[in-house]
C-alpha positions in Angstrom: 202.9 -37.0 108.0 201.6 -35.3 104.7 200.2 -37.4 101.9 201.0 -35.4 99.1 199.4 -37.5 96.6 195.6 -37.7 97.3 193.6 -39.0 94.2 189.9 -38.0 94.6 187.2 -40.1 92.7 184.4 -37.1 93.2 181.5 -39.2 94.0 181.1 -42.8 95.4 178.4 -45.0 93.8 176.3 -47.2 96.2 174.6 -50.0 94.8 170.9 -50.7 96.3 170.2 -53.7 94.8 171.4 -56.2 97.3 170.2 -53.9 99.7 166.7 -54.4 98.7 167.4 -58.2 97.6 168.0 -58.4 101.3 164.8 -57.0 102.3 162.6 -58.6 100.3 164.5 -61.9 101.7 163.5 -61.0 105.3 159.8 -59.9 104.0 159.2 -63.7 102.8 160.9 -65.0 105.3 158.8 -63.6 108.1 155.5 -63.9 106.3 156.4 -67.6 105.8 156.9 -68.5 109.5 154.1 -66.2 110.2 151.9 -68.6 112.5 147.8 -67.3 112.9 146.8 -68.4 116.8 143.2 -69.0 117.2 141.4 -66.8 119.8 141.3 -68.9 123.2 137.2 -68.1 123.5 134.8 -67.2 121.0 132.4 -65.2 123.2 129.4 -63.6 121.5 129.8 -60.7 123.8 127.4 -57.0 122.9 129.6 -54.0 124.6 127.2 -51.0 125.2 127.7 -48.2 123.2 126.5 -45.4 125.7 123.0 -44.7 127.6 120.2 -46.6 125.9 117.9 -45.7 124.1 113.9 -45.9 124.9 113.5 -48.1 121.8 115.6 -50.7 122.3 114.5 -54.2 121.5 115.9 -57.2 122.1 114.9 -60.7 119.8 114.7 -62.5 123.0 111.6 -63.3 123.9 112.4 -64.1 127.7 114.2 -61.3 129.9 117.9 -61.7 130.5 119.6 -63.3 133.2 120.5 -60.5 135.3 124.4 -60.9 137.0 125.5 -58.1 139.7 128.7 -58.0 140.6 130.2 -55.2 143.5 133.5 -54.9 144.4 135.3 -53.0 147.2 137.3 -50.1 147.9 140.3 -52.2 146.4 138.7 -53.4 143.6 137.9 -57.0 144.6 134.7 -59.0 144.2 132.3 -58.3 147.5 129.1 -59.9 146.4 127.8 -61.7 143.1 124.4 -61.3 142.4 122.4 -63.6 140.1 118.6 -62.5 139.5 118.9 -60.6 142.5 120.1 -63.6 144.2 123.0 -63.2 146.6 125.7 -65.6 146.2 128.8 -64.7 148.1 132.3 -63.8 147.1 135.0 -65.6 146.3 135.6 -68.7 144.2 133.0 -70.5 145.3 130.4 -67.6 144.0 131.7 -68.0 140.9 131.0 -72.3 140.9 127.3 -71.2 142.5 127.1 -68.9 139.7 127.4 -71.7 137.2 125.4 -74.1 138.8 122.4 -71.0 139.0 122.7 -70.7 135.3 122.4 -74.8 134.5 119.7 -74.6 137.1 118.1 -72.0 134.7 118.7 -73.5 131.5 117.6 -77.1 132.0 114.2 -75.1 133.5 114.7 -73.5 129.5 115.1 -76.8 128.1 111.7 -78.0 129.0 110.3 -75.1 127.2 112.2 -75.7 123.7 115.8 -75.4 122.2 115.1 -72.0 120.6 114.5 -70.1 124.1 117.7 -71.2 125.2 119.1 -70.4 122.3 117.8 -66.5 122.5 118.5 -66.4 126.1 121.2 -63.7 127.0 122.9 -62.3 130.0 123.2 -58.9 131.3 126.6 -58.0 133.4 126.8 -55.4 135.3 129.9 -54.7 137.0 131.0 -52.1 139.5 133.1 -49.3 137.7 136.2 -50.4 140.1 135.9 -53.8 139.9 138.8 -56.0 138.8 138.6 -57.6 134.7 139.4 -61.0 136.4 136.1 -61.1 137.7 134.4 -59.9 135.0 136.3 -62.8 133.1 135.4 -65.7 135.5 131.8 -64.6 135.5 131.6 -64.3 131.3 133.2 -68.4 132.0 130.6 -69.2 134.4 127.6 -67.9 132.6 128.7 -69.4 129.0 129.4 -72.7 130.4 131.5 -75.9 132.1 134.1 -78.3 131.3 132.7 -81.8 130.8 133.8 -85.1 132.1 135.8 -86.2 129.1 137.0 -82.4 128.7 134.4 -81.4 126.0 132.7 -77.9 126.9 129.7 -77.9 127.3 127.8 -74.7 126.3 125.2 -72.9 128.2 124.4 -69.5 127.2 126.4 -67.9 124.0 124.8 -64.6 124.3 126.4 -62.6 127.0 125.7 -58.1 127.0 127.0 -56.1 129.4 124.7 -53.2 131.4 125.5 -49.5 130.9 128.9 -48.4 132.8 128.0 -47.3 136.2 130.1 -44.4 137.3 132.3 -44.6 140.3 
């Protein structure tokens, strides 16, 4: 069938204004359910930047506690060292890890506030080892859960040792 009488317009006119009403709509709408979540830990953590340099100088006064960590072929935790200190694998490294470093701070405590205050860590990590462990040992050396649930704080100041290749 033919439609023999065919009006054309020429050109249709689109109104953007509701268009852009609609966006801006959506724009304050997200923005004002926008909710900010805290980070979980607030870990004063120094990444290294590459080799380091002869000159480097640290404003602690005392030497950093030294944490080893070696891992396997598969990438699991094999032994955890503190100070040169072997203390297993496993969970229960981890909980002798903390206990090492209370043992060390209350020994800092004697000596004044300040030193345990400047007193880092040094990680070092295996190249292959899993970020789980590197995470539970960065928990163990910056403190415990209290009894009421309060955390208590040992050590804020946590560096990491230069990337050992694999």
């Amino acid at each position: 069938m033919k439609l023999r009488n065919r009006v054309t317009s020429g050109k249709i006119a689109l109104d953007m204004t509701p268009m852009i009403d609609v966006v801006f709509q959506l724009l304050i709408f997200f923005m004002c359910t926008l909710k900010v979540i805290e980070p979980e830990g607030d870990f004063d953590i120094s990444m290294p930047l590459g080799a380091p340099s002869a000159s480097t100088v640290t404003d602690a006064e005392l030497p950093p506690f030294k944490v080893r960590m070696e891992a396997d072929g598969a990438g699991d935790l094999r032994a955890l060292y503190f100070n040169g200190t072997n203390l297993g694998a496993g969970e229960q490294a981890f909980a002798r890890l903390n206990s090492e470093v209370f043992r060390a701070i209350t020994a800092l405590q004697a000596i004044g506030k300040e030193q345990q205050e400047k007193q880092e860590v040094e990680i070092d990590p295996d190249y292959s080892l899993h970020y789980r462990y590197i995470i539970n040992a960065i928990g163990s050396c910056s403190g415990r859960l209290g009894t009421n649930g309060v955390p208590v704080r040992y050590i804020s100041r946590i560096k990491f040792a230069p990337r050992r290749e694999p």
